[in-house]
VOMIKE-365191 format. One record per atom (N, C-alpha, C): residue in three letters; x, y, z; atom name. Coordinates in pm, whole numbers, padded with zeros to 5 digits. Atoms other than C-alpha are relative to their C-alpha. Example, Ala and Ser with C-alpha at 12.3 -4.5 7.8 and 13.67 -1.06 7.14 Angstrom:
BEGIN
<site res="Ala" px="00089" py="-00119" pz="00000" atom="N"/>
<site res="Ala" px="01230" py="-00450" pz="00780" atom="CA"/>
<site res="Ala" px="00090" py="00120" pz="00000" atom="C"/>
<site res="Ser" px="-00082" py="-00119" pz="-00006" atom="N"/>
<site res="Ser" px="01367" py="-00106" pz="00714" atom="CA"/>
<site res="Ser" px="-00077" py="00109" pz="00073" atom="C"/>
//
This chain:
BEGIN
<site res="Unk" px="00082" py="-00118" pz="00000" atom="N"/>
<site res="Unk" px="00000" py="00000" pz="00000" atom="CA"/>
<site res="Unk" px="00087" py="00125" pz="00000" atom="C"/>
<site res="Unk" px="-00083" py="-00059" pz="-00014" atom="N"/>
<site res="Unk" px="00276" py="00206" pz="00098" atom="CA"/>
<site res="Unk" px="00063" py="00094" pz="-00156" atom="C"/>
<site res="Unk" px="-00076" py="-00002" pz="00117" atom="N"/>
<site res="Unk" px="00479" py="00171" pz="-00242" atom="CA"/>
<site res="Unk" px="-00098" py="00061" pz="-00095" atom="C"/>
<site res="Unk" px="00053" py="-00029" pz="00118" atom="N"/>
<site res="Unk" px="00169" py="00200" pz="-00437" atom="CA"/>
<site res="Unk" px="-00059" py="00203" pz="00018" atom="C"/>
<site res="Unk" px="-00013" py="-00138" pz="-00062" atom="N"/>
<site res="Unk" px="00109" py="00572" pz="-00252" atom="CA"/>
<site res="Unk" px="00119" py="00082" pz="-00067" atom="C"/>
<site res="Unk" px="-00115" py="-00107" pz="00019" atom="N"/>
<site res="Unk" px="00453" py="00689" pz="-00322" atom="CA"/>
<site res="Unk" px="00024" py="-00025" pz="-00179" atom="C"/>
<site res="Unk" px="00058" py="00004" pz="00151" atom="N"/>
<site res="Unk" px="00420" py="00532" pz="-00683" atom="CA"/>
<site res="Unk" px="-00075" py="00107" pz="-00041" atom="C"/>
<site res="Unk" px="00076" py="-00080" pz="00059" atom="N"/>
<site res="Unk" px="00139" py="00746" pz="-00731" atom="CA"/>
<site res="Unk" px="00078" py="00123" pz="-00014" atom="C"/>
<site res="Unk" px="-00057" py="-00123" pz="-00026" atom="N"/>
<site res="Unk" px="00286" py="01058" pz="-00581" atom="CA"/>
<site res="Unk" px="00131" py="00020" pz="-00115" atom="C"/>
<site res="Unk" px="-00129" py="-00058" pz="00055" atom="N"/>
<site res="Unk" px="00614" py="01032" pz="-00780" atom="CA"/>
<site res="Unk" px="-00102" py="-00017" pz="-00173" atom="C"/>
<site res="Unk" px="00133" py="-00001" pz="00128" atom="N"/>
<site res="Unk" px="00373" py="00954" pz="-01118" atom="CA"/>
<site res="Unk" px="-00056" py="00180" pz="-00023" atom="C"/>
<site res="Unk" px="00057" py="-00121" pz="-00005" atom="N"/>
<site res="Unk" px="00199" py="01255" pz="-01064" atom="CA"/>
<site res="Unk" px="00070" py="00122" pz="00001" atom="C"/>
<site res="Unk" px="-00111" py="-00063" pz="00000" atom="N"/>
<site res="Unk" px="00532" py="01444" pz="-01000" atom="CA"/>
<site res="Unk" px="00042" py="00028" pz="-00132" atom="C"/>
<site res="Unk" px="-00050" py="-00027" pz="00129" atom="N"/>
<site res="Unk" px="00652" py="01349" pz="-01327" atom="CA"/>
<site res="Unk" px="-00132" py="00046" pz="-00098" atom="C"/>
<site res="Unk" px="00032" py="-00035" pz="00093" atom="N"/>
<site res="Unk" px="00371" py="01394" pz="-01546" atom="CA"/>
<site res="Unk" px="-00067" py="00124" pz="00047" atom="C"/>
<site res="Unk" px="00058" py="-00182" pz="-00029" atom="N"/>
<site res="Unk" px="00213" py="01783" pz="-01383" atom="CA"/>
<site res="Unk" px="00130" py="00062" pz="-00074" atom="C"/>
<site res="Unk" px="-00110" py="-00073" pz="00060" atom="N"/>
<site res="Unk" px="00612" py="01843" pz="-01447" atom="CA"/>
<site res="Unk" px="00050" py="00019" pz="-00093" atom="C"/>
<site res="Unk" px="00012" py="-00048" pz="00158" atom="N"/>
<site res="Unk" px="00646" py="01767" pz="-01802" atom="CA"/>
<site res="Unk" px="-00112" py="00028" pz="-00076" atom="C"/>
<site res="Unk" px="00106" py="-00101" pz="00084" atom="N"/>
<site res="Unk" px="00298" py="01912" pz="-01853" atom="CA"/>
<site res="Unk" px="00048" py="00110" pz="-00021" atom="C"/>
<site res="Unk" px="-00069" py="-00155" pz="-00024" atom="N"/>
<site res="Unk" px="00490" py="02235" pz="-01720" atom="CA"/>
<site res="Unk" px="00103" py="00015" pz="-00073" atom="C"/>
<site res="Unk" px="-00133" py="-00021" pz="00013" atom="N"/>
<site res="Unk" px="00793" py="02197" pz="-01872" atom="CA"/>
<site res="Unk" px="00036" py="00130" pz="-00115" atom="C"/>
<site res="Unk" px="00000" py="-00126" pz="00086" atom="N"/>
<site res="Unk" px="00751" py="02416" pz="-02223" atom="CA"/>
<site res="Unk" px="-00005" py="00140" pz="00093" atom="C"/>
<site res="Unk" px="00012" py="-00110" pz="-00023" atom="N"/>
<site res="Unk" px="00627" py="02682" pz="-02017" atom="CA"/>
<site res="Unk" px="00138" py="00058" pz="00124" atom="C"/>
<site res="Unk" px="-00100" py="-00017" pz="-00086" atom="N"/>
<site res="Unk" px="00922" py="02660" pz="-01770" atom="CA"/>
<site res="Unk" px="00131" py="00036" pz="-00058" atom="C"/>
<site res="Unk" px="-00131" py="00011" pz="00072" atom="N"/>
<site res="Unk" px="01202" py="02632" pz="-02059" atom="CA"/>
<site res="Unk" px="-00048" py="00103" pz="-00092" atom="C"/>
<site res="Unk" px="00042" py="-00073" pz="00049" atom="N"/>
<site res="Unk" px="00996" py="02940" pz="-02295" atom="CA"/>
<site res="Unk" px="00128" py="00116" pz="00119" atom="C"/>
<site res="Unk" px="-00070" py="-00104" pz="-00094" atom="N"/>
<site res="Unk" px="01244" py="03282" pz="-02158" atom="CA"/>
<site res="Unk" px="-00117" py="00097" pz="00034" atom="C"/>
<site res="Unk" px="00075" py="-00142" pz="-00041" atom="N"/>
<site res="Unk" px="01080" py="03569" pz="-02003" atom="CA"/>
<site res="Unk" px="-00003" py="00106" pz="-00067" atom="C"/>
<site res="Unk" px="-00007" py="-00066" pz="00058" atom="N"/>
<site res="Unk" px="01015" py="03845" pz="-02177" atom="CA"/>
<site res="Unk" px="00053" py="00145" pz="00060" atom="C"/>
<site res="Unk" px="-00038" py="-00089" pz="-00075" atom="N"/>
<site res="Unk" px="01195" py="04155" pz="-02106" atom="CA"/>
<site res="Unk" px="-00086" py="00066" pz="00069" atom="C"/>
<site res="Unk" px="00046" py="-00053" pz="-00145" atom="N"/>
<site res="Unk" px="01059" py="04370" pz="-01817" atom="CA"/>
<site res="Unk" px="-00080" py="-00113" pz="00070" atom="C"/>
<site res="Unk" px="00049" py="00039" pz="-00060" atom="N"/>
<site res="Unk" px="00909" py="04093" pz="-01688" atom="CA"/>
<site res="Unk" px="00014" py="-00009" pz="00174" atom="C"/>
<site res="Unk" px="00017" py="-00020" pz="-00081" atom="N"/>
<site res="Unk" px="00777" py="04065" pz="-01353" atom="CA"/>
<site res="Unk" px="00098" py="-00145" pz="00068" atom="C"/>
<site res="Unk" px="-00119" py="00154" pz="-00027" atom="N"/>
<site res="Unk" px="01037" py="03810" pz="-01115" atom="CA"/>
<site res="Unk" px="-00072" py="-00086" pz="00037" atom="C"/>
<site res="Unk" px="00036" py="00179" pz="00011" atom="N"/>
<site res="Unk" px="00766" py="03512" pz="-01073" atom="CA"/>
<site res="Unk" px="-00086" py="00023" pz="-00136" atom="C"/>
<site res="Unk" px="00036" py="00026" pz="00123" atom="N"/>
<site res="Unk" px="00687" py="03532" pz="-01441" atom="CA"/>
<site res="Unk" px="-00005" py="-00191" pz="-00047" atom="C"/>
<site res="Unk" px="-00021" py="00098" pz="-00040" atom="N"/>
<site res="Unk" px="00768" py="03169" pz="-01455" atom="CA"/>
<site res="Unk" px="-00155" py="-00087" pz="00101" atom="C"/>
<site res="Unk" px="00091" py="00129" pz="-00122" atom="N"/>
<site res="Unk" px="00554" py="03068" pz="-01114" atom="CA"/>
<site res="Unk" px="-00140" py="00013" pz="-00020" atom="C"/>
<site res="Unk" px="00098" py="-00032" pz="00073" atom="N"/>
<site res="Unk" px="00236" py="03264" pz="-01253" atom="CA"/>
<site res="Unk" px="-00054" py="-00076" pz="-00125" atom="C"/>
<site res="Unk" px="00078" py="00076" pz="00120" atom="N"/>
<site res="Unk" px="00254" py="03092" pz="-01599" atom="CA"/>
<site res="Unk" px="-00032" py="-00169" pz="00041" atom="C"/>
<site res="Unk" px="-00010" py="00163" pz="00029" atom="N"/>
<site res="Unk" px="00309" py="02719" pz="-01462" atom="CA"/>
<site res="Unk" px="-00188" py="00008" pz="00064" atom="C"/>
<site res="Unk" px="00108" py="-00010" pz="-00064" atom="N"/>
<site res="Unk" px="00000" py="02804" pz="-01201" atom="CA"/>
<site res="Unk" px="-00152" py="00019" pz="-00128" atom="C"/>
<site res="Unk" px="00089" py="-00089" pz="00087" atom="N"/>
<site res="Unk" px="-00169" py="02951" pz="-01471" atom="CA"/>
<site res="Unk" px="-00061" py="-00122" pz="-00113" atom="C"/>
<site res="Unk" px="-00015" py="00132" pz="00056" atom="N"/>
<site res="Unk" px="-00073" py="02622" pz="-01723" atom="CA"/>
<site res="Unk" px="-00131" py="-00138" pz="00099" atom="C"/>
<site res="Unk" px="00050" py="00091" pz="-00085" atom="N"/>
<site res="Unk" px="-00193" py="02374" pz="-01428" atom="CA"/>
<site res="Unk" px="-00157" py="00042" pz="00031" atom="C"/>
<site res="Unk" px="00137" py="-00041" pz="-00043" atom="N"/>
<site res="Unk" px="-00530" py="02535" pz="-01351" atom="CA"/>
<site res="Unk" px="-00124" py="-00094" pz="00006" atom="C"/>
<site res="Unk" px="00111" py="00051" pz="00020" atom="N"/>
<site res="Unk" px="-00810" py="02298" pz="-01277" atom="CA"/>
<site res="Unk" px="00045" py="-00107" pz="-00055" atom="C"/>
<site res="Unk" px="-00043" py="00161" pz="00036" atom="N"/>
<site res="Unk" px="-00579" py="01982" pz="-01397" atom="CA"/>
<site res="Unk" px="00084" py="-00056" pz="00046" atom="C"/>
<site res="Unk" px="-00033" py="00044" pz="-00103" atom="N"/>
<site res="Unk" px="-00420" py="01924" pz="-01107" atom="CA"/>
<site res="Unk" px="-00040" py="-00138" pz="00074" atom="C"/>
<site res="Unk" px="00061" py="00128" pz="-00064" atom="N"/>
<site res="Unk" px="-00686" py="01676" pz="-00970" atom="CA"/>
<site res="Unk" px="00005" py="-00113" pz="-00099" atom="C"/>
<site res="Unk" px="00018" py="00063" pz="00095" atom="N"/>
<site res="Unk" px="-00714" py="01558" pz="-01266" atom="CA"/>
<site res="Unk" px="00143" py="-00131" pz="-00024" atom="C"/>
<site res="Unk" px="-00136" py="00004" pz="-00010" atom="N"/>
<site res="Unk" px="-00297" py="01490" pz="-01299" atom="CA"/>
<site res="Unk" px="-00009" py="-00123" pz="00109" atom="C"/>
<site res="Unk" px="-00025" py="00066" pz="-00117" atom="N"/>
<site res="Unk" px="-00316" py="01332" pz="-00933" atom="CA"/>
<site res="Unk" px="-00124" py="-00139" pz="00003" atom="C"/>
<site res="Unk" px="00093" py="00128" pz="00007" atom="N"/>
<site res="Unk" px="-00661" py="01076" pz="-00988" atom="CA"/>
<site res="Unk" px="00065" py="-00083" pz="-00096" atom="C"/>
<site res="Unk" px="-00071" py="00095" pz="00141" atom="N"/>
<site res="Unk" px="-00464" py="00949" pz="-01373" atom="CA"/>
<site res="Unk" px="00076" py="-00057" pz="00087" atom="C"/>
<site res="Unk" px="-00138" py="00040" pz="-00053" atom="N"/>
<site res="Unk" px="-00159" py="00905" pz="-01160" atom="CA"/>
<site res="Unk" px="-00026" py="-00115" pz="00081" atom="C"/>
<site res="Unk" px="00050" py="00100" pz="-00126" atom="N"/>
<site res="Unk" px="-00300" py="00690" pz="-00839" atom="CA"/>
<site res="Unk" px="-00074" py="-00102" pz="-00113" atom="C"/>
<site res="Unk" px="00060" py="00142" pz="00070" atom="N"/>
<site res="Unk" px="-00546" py="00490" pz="-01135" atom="CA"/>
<site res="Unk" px="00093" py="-00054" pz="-00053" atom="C"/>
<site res="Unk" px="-00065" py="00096" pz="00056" atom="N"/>
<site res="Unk" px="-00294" py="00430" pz="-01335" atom="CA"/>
<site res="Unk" px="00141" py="-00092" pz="00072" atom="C"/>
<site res="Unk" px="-00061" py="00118" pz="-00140" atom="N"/>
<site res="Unk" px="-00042" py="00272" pz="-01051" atom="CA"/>
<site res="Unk" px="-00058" py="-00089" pz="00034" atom="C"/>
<site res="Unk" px="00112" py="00063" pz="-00082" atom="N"/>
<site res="Unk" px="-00340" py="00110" pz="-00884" atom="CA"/>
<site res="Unk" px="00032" py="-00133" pz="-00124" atom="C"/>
<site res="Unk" px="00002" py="00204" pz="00146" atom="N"/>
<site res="Unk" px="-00415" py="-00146" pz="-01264" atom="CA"/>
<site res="Unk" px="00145" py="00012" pz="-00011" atom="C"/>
<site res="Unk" px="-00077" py="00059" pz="00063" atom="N"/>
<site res="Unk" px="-00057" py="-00142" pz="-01307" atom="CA"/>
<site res="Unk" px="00047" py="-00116" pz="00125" atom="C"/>
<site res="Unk" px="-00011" py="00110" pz="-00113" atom="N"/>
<site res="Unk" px="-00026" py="-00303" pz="-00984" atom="CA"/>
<site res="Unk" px="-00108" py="-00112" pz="00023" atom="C"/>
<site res="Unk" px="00115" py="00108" pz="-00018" atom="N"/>
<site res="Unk" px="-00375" py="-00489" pz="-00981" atom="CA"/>
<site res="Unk" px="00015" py="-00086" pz="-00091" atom="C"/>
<site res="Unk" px="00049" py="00096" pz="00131" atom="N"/>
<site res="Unk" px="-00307" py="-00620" pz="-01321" atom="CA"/>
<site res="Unk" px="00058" py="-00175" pz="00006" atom="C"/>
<site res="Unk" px="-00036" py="00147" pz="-00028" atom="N"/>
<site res="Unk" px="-00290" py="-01026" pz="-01324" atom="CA"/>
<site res="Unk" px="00147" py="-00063" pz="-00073" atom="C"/>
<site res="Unk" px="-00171" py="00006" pz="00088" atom="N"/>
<site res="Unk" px="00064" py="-01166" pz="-01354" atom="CA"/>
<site res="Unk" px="-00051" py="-00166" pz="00018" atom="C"/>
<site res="Unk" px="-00011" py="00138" pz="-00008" atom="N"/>
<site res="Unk" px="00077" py="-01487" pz="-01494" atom="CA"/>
<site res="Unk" px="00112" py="-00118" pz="-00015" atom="C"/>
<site res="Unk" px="-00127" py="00030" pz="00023" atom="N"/>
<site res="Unk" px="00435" py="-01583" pz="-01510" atom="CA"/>
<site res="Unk" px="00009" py="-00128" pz="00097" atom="C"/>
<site res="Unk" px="-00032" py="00077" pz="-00120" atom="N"/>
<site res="Unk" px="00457" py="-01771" pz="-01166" atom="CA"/>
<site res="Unk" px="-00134" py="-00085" pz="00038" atom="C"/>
<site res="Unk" px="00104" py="00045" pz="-00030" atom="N"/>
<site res="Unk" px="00076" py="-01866" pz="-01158" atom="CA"/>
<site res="Unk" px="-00025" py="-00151" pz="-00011" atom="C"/>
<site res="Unk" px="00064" py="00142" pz="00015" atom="N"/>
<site res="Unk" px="-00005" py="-02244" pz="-01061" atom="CA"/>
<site res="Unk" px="-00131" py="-00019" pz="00005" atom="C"/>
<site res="Unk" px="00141" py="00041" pz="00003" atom="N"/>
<site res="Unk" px="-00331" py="-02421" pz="-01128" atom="CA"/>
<site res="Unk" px="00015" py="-00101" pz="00121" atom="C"/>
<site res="Unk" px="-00020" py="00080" pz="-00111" atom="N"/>
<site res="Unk" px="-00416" py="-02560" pz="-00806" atom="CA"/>
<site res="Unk" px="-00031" py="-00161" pz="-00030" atom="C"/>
//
């Protein structure tokens, strides 16, 4: 349960972060304001956050639920 928790969490890590990433690696435009940057990712992420974090936990969850049949005996 543990593993499949921190699974999720790091899941969800990576894919919010290369949702963000264009807008993180795009430069600032001159005079910009100094969280130009923390504004656009916030701005990027809006409302697909939960979204980001439910994909992440389902898709851990079946990759862990899914039936392995490698080792499986017929009783």
């Amino acid at each position: 349960m543990t593993l499949s928790i921190a699974g999720g969490c790091l899941v969800f890590l990576l894919s919010a972060g290369l949702y963000a990433l264009p807008v993180l690696l795009e430069p600032a435009p001159p005079g910009a304001i100094p969280d130009y940057h923390k504004e656009r990712v916030q701005a990027r992420l809006k409302g697909k956050v939960m979204w980001f974090l439910a994909g992440s936990f389902v898709g851990v969850t079946l990759l862990i639920a899914r039936p392995r049949r490698g080792g499986a005996r017929k009783p």
